[in-house]
N, C-alpha and C positions, 0 to 999 in steps of 0.2 A: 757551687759556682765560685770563679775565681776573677778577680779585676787584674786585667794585666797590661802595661805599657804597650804602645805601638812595636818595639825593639822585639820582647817577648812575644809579641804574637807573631809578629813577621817568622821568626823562628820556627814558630808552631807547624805539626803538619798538614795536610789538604786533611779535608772532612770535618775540622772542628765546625759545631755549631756556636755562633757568638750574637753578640750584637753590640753596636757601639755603644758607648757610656760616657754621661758627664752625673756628674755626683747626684745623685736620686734620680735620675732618670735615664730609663732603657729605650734604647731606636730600635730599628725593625732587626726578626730573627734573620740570620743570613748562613751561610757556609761559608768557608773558608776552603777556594779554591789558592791557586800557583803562589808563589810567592817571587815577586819582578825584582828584585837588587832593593829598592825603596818603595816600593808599591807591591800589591795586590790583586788578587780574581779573588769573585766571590758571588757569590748565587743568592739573589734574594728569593724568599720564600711565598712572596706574594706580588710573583708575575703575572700580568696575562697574557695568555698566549695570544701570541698575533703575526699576522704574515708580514706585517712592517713596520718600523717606530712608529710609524703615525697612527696606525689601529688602535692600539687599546685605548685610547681614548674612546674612540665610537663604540668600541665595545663597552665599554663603561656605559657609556651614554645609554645605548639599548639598554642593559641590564636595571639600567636606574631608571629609563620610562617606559618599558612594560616588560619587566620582570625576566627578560630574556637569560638564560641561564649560562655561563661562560668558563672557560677554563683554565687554569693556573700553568705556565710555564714553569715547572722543576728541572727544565735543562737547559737554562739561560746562564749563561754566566759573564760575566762583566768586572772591570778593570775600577778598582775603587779610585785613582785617580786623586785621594785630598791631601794627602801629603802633608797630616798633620800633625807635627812632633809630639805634641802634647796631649794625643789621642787615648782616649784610654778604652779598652776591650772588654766585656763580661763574656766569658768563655765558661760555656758548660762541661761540668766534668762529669764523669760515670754514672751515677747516683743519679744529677740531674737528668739525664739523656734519660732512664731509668722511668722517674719518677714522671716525666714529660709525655713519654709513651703510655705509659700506665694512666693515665689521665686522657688522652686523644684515643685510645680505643675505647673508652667507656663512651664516649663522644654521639650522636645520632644525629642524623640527616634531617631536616625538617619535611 
């Protein structure tokens, strides 16, 4: 894995998987869609799927009062919007991606 400035990742291609970083601590895993002049798309990885911003909340809600079972939007993609110069990136390189996979298919469903 590599720590890289807002500058540098902006450059980066569409598909990299990252997640934001401030010194020991990792935020949610995301993609790295378009790249806007000073901003970004990006996909996070733990959407739910819903027919409108206001759903997944009740979706939630169900699922947390009786167990109701839900499902993950992987084709949402959204406008990062924070415009923080001093942002910094942990971006997985080959190896990681790799070793990520090889661990999520040993994985089992409850």
């Amino acid at each position: 894995m590599r720590i890289v400035n807002r500058e540098q990742f902006l450059a980066m291609p569409e598909g990299v998987l990252f997640c934001k970083y401030e010194p020991c601590v990792f935020d949610e895993l995301q993609i790295k869609s378009e790249t806007w002049a000073s901003d970004f798309l990006c996909q996070q990885l733990l959407s739910v799927k819903a027919d409108s911003p206001e759903e997944p909340a009740d979706v939630l809600n169900f699922a947390l009062l009786d167990g109701t079972s839900f499902d993950l939007d992987l084709d949402c993609s959204g406008r990062d919007g924070c415009f923080d110069k001093e942002q910094l990136f942990c971006v997985f390189e080959e190896k990681d991606l790799a070793a990520l996979i090889g661990k999520l298919e040993g994985c089992v469903a409850p």
